[in-house]
N, C-alpha and C positions, 0 to 999 in steps of 0.2 A: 933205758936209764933207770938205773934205781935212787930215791932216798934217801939221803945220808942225813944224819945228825950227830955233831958231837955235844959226851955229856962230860963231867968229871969224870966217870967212869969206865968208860971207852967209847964206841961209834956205834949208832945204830942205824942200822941198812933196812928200808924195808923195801920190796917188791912190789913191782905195779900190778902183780897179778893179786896180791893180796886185798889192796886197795880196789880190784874190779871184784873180788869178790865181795866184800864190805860193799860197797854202794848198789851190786845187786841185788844182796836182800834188803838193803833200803827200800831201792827200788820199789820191787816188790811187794812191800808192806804200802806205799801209797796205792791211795783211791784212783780206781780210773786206770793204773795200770794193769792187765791180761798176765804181761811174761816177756823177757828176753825176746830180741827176735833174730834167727840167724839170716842173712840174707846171700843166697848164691847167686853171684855173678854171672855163671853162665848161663843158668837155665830163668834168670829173673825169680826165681820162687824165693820166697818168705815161710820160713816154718816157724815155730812156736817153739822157743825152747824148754825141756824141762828143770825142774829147780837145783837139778846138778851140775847142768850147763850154762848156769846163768854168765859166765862169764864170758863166752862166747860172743854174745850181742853186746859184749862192754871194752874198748880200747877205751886205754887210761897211757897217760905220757907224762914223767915229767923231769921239768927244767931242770938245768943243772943247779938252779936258786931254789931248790925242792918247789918248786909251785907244780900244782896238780892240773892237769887237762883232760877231762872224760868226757867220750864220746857215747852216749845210750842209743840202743837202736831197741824198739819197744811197740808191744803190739799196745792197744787202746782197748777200752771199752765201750762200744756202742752205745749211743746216745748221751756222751760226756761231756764239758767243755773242755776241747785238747789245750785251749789258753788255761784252765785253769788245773790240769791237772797238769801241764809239763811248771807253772808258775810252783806248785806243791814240792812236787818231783825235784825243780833244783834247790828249793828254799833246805828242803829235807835231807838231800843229797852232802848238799853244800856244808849244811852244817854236823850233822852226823862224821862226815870223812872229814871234814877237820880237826873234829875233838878227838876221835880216831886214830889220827897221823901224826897232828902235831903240824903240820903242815898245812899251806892257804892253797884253796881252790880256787883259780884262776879263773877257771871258761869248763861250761856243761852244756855239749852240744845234743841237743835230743833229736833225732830220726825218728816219725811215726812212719813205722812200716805196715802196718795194716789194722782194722778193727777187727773185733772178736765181738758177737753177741753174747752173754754172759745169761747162764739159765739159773 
């Protein structure tokens, strides 16, 4: 489902892929996050996405009421508080893709799929 707004001017549609790539490099920019993470079903493995694949580790959905629903699945940083950096991560998210959209973030579900030690 896409984003709809009307302006005086006509409708503007945006893309939930647009919006997963907008909150990936949020993402990205907080403390404590490693990277994207892709995760394969079949084999259980977790890779480490690269920064052109960020969007891969992000399902974004939203309502027919434009409300935003993003899923991050996100490797970590070794020896970090995950409370405090997924608290960062949706405080940043949240508010970055709304001034962005124009649209309200509803729900920001974080998956930590693995740590990374960081040299």
């Amino acid at each position: 489902m896409k984003g709809s707004m009307s302006t005086d001017l006509g409708i503007i549609t945006i893309s939930p892929e647009v919006i997963a790539k907008y909150a990936g490099t949020v993402a990205v920019e907080c403390f404590g996050i490693v990277g994207m993470a892709a995760v394969n079903m079949k084999d259980g493995l977790v890779r480490l996405l690269k920064k052109e694949s960020l969007t891969h580790g992000i399902q974004v959905s939203i309502s027919d009421d434009n409300r935003i629903k993003i899923d991050f699945h996100v490797i970590v940083a070794y020896g970090v508080s995950i409370s405090a950096v997924t608290d960062n991560l949706i405080s940043n998210v949240k508010y970055r893709v709304e001034e962005f959209s124009g649209m309200p973030v509803d729900k920001i579900n974080i998956y930590i799929e693995g740590v990374r030690v960081i040299d």
